[in-house]
Phi, psi and omega in degrees: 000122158233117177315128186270147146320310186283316179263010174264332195279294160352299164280338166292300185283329185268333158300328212302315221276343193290338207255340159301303128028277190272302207265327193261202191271332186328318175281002166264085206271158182259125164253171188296046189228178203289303199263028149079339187207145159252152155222173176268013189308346186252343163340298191293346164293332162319269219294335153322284182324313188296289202304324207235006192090189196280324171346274174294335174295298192322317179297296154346302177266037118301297201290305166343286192315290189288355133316293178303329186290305172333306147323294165108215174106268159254153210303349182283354150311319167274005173266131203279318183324301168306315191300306196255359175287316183242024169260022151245348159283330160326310189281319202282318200272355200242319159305321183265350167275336203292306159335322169307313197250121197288324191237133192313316195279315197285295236283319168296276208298315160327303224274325181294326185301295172325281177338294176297326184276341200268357149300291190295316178270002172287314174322307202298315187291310199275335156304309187304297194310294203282321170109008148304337187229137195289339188209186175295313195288330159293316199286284170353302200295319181306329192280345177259317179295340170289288207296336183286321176319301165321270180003292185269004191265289178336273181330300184298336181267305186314294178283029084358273183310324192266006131320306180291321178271005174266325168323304214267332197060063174263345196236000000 
């Protein structure tokens, strides 16, 4: 495997923006649900994936993932397994759906879609399995009062950005 000049810039600048992100308020937009905010940290792992494929998507949700773990915050959060698997299956599961779909703009918001359910119920099953969370039935209810707001929070953002590069012809 080899890394292009163009896709290491890629992964440098879309970590750069998941660890901004990550550190401001920025990554928190506040919606109406129990836990006040959704975010958006895994977007720039999308939009890797759309643009350069699961490589570089993959890479993007590395670096998200050691961020969180490195962060912490909640204890299932200090587990690397939770922290970083599955925000490097964002870019590989959101690249290959992106691909599935012949038109780019549908093909974005699918890929927002992937992405995001593939955080969220990747986080949540594995807090149930590792025993962060007590039951099935917990994890479901965050995923439906959490993940659904990401979700439409992903789509809305995703397909913009994958406008825009169709505007500008960057990729």
């Amino acid at each position: 495997m080899k890394i292009t000049v163009r896709q290491l810039t890629i992964i440098g600048i879309l970590g750069a923006i998941s660890l901004l992100l990550g550190s401001t308020p920025l990554g928190f937009i506040p919606v109406p649900t129990p836990a006040g905010s959704a975010t958006i940290m895994h977007i720039p792992v999308i939009i890797g994936a759309i643009m350069e494929g699961p490589v570089v998507g993959g890479f993007v949700g590395l670096i998200f993932g050691l961020f969180s773990f490195l962060r912490g915050g909640a204890a299932l959060f200090s587990d690397p397994v939770i922290a970083i698997l599955p925000r490097i299956l964002i870019g590989i599961f959101s690249a290959y759906s992106y691909k599935m779909v012949k038109n780019r703009i549908g093909g974005a918001g699918i890929a927002a879609i992937v992405g995001t359910l593939t955080n969220t119920v990747g986080v949540l099953s594995l807090a149930v399995v590792k025993k962060y969370l007590p039951n099935w039935e917990t994890a479901l209810t965050i995923a439906i009062t959490h993940g659904l707001a990401e979700v439409v929070l992903a789509v809305l953002i995703t397909v913009a950005i994958a406008k825009g590069l169709d505007r500008a012809r960057l990729d």
